[in-house]
C-alpha positions as CSV (number, residue, x, y, z in Angstrom):
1,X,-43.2,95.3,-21.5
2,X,-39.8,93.8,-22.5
3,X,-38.6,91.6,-25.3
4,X,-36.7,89.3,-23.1
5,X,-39.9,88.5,-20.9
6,X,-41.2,85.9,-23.9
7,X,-38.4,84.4,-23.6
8,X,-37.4,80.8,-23.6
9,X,-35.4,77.8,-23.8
10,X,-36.1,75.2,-26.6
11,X,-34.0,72.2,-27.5
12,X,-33.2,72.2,-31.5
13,X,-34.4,68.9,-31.8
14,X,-37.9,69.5,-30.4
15,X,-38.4,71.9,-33.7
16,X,-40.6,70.1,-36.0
17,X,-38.6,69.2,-39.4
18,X,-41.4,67.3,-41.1
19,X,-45.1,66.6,-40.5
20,X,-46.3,63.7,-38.4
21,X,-47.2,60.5,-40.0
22,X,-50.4,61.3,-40.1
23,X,-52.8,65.0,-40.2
24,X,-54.1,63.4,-36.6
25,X,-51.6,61.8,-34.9
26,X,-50.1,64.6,-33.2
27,X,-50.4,65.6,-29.6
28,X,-52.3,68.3,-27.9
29,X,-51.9,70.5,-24.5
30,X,-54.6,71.2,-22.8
31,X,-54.7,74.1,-20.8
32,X,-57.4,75.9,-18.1
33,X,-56.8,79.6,-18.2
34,X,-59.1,79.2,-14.8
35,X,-57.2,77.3,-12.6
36,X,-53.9,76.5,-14.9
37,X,-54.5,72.6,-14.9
38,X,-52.2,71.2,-17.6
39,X,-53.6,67.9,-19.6
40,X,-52.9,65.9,-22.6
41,X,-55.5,64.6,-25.6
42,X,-54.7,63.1,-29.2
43,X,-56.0,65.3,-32.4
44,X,-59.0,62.8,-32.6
45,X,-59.7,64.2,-28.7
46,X,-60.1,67.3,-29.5
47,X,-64.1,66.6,-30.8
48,X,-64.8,66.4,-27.1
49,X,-63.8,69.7,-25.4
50,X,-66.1,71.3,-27.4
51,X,-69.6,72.0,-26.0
52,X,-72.9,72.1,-27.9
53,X,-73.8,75.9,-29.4
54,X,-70.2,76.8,-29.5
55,X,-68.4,78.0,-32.8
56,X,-65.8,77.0,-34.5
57,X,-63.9,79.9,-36.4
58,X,-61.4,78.6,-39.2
59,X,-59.0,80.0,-41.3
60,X,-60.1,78.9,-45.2
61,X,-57.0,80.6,-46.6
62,X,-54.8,78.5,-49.2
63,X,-50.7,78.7,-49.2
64,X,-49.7,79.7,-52.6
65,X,-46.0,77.9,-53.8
66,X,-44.6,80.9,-53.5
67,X,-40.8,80.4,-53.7
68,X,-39.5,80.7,-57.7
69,X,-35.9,80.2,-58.9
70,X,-35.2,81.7,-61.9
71,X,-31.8,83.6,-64.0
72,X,-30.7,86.2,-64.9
73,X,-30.5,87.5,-68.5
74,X,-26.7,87.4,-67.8
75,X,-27.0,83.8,-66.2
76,X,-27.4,84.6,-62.6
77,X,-29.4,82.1,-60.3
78,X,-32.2,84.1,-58.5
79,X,-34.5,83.2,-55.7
80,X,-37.8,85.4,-55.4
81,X,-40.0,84.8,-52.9
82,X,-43.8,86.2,-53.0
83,X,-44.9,88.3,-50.6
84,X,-48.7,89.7,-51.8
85,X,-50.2,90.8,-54.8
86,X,-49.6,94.6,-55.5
87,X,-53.1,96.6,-56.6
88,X,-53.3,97.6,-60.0
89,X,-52.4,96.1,-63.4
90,X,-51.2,92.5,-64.1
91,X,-49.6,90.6,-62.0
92,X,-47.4,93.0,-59.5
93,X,-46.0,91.7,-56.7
94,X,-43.9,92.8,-53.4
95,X,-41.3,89.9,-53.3
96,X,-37.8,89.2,-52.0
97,X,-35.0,87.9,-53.7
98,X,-31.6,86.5,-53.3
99,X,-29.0,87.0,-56.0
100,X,-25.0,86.8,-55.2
101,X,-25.6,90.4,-56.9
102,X,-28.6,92.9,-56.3
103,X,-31.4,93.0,-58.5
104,X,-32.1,96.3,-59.6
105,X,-34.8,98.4,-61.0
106,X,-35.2,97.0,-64.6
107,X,-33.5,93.6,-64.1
108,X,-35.2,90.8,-65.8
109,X,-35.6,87.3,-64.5
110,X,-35.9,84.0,-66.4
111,X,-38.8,81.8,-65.2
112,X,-40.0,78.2,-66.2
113,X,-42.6,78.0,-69.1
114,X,-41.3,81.4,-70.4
115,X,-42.4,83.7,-68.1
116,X,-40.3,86.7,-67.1
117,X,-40.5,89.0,-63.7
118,X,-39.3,92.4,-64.3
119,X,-38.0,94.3,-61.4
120,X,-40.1,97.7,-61.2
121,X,-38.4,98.9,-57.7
122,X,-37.4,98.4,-54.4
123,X,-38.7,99.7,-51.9
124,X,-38.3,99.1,-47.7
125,X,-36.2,96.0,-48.1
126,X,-38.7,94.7,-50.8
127,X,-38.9,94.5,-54.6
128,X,-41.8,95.4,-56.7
129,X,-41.9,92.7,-59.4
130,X,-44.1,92.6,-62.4
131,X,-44.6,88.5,-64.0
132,X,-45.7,88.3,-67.7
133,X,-46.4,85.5,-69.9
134,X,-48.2,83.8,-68.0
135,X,-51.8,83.0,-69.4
136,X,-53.3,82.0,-65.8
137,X,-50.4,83.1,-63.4
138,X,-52.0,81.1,-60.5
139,X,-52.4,78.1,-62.3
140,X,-48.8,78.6,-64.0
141,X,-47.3,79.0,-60.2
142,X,-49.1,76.1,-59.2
143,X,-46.2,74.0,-61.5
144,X,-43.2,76.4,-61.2
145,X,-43.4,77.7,-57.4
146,X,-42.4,75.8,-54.6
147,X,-44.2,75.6,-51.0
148,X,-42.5,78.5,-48.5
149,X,-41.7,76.3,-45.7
150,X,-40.9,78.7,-42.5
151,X,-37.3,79.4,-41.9
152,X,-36.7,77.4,-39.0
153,X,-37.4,74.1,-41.2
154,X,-33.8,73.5,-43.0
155,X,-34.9,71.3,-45.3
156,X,-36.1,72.2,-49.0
157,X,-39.5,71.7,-49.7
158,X,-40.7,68.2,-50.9
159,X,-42.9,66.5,-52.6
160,X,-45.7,66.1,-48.9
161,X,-45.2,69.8,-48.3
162,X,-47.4,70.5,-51.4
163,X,-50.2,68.2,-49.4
164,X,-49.4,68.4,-45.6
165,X,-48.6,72.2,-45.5
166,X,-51.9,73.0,-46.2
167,X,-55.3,72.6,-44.5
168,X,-57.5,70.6,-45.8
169,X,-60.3,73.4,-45.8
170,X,-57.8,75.8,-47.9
171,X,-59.7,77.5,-50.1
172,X,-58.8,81.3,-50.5
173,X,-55.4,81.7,-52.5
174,X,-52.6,84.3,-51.3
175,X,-51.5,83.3,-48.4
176,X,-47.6,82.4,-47.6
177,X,-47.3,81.0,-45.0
178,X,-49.9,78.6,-43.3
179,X,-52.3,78.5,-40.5
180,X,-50.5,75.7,-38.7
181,X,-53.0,75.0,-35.8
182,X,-55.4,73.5,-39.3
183,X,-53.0,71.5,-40.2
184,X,-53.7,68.7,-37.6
185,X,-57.7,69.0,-39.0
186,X,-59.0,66.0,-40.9
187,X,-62.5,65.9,-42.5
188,X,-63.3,62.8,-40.2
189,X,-62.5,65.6,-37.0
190,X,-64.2,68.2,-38.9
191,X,-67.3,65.6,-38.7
192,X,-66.8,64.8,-34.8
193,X,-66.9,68.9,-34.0
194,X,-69.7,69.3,-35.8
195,X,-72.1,66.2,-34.0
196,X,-71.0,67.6,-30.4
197,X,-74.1,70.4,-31.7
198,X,-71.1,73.0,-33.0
199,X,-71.2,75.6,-35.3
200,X,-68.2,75.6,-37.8
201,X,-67.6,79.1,-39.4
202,X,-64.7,80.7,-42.1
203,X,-63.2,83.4,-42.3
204,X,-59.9,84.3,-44.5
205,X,-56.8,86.0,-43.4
206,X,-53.7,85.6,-45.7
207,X,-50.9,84.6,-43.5
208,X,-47.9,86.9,-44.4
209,X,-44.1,86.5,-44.1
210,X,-44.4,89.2,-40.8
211,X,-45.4,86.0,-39.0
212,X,-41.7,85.0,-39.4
213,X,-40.5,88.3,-38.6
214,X,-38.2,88.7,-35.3
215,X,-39.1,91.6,-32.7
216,X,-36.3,93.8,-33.5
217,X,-37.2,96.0,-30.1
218,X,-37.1,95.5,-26.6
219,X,-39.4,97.8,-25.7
220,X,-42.3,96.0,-27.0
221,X,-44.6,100.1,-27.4
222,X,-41.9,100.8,-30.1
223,X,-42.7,97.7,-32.0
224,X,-45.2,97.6,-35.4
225,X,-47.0,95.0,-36.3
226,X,-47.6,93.3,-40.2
227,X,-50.5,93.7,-41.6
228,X,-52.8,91.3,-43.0
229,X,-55.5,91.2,-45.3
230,X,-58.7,89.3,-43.7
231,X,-62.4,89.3,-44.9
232,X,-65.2,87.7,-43.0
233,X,-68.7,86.7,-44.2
234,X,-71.5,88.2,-42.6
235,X,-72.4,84.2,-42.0
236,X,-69.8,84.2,-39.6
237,X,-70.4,87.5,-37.8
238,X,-74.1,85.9,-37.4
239,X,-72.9,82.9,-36.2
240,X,-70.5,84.5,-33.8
241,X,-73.3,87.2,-32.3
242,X,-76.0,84.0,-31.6
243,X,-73.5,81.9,-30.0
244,X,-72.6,84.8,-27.8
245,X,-76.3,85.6,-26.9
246,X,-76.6,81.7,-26.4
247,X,-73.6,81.7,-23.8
248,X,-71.8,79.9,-25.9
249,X,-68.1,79.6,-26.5
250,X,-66.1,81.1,-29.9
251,X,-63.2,79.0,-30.5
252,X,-60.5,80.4,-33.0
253,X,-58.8,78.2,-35.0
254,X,-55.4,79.4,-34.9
255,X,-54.0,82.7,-34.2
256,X,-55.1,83.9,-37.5
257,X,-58.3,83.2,-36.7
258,X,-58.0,84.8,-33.4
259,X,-56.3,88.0,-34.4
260,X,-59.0,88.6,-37.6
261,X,-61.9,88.3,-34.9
262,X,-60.7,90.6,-32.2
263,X,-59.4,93.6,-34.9
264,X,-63.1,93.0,-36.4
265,X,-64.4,92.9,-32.9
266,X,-63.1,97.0,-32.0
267,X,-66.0,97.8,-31.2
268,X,-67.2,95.2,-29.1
269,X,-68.5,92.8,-31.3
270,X,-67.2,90.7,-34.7
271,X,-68.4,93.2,-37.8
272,X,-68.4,91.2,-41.3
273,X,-66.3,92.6,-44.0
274,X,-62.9,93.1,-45.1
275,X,-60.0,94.6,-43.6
276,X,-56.0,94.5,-42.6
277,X,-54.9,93.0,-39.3
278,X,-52.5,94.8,-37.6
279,X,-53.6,94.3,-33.8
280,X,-50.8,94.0,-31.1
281,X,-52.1,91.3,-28.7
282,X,-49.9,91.7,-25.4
283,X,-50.3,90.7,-21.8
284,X,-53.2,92.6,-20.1
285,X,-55.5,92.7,-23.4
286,X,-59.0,92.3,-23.1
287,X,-60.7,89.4,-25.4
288,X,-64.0,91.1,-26.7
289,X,-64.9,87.9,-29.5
290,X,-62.8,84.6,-28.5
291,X,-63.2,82.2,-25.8
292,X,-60.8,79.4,-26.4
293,X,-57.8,79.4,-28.7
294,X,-56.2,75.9,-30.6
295,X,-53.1,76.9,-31.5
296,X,-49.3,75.1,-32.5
297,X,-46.3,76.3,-29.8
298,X,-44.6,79.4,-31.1
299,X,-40.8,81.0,-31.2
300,X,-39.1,82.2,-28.2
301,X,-39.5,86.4,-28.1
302,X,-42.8,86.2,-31.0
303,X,-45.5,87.8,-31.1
304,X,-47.4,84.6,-31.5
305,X,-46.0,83.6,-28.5
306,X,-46.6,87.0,-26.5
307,X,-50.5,87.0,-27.7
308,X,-50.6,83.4,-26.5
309,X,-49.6,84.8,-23.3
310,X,-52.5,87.7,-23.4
311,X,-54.8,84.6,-23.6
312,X,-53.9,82.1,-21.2
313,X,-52.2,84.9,-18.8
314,X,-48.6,84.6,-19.1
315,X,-47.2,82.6,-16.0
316,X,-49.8,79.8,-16.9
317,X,-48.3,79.6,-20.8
318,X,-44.6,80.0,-19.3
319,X,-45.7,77.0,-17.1
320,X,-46.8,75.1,-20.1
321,X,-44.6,75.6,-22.7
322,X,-41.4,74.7,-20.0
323,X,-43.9,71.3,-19.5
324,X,-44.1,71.1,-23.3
325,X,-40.3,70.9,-23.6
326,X,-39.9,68.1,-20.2
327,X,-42.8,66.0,-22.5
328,X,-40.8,66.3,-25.4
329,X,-43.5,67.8,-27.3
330,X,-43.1,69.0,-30.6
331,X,-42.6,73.0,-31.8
332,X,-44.0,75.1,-33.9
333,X,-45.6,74.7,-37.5
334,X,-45.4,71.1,-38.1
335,X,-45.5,70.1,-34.3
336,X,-47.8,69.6,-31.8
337,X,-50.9,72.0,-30.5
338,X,-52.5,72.9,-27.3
339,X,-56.1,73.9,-26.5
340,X,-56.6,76.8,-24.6
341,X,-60.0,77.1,-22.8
């Protein structure tokens, strides 16, 4: 398959620059991978395409505020940007930084509340970067960081991002980016889902910047996928196997969720534990653990976009996403979502 076959055409103005007025006032697709019938619900809707004994799988991971700005020792503004937390001791991270010079092995950077990162080494575009003087490091980023909106937002972060760009199940810290499809959720919804007689189950992937990345192949067998760390509970996997053997439906949350359950699901069914992500959904992939997908509209030429394609077969999501534009619905992570069943 080709690059240039998840390709579209999206107005600038249809991309999302700030959240909706409210978690639930956005719009939402509605799409039958069966027959390709296009429809149209609010967020509070949603409650009522679920059927009883069907699972919900969420995504409980919580955005860290990633994004520092520090100086150098020599007076140098420097951006770093956390990427995940390196095994081993203290607090090692990959990152990536922006400096109008180069940070090399050994340079020292100048954060808030006196602590210092110490570049360790670079390696594959990234920098190893060890933070001290910090007595909580989480706690301490929680005031000095900064949320890491995606790049297509051109806006600095402000003071709703620290709310609205996170679900409000977020529990599990590390991830970087979030899973947007949870952002519509409200606790009320969350309420609704669960009286239709549904099941609602976590698991945890931290969202990396690969999300982001661009396909930089058009061959798409050349290309490698991130990897993500994910861990489900052996609640979940339960939940998941007793909805199947009820003929019920499992419903990812997101293409997080969707993309844990199907590399845990290998071998035919979802296996509890922990793991890294690196499954390749493309057109012609067969779904072994989900049955219907909730999910924001993704970038032209993304992988997001290709596995949305594997799901709801690609002429169908073509269809849809040219309809999305003609309703003037809105893109990608603070936009508008579509359920696919």
């Amino acid at each position: 398959m080709l690059l240039s076959d998840f390709d579209y055409q999206l107005p600038p103005e249809l991309i999302a620059q700030h959240p909706a007025e409210r978690r639930d006032a956005s719009r939402v697709m509605t799409v039958d991978r069966e027959n390709g019938t296009l429809g149209e619900t609010t967020v509070p809707g949603i409650a009522s395409l679920f059927r009883p004994g069907d699972v919900l799988v969420l995504n409980d991971t919580r955005v860290i505020p990633a994004r520092l700005l520090g100086k150098k020792e020599s007076g140098g503004t420097v951006e770093i940007f956390l990427v995940r937390r390196l095994n081993g001791e203290g607090e090692l991270w990959s990152c990536l930084m922006k400096a109008s010079k180069t940070p090399g092995p050994g340079c020292r950077v100048l954060l808030p509340g006196g602590v210092t990162a110490t570049v360790t080494a670079r390696e594959e575009g990234e920098w190893r970067v060890l933070f001290e003087g910090a007595d909580d490091f989480m706690l301490w980023l929680e005031g000095a960081g900064s949320m890491p909106l995606p790049p297509y937002i051109k806006r600095n972060p402000e003071g709703e991002d620290r709310e609205r760009y996170q679900t409000v199940f977020a529990r599990e810290k590390g991830a970087v980016a979030a899973p947007t499809a949870g952002l519509h959720f409200t606790p009320e919804l969350l309420d609704a889902i669960r009286a239709q007689g549904v099941t609602i189950a976590p698991l945890t992937l931290h969202v990396g910047l690969g999300t982001f990345m661009p396909v930089r192949v058009e061959d798409l067998s050349r290309h490698t996928m991130h990897r993500e760390i994910y861990r489900i509970p052996q609640s979940t996997a339960d939940a998941i196997a007793a909805c199947k053997a009820a003929g019920g439906r499992v419903v990812a949350l997101g293409t997080t969720s969707l993309r844990a359950l199907e590399h845990a699901a290998a071998s035919g069914e979802v296996k509890a534990g922990e793991g890294e992500a690196d499954i390749f959904i493309l057109p012609g992939y067969s779904f072994k653990a989900v049955d219907a997908l909730i999910t924001n509209f993704h970038l032209p030429k993304s992988t997001l976009f290709m596995l949305v394609c594997a799901f709801g077969g690609q002429e169908t999501m073509t269809a849809a996403y040219r309809e999305a534009v003609a309703r003037r619905f809105r893109f990608f992570s603070y936009g508008d979502a579509m359920f696919i069943s």
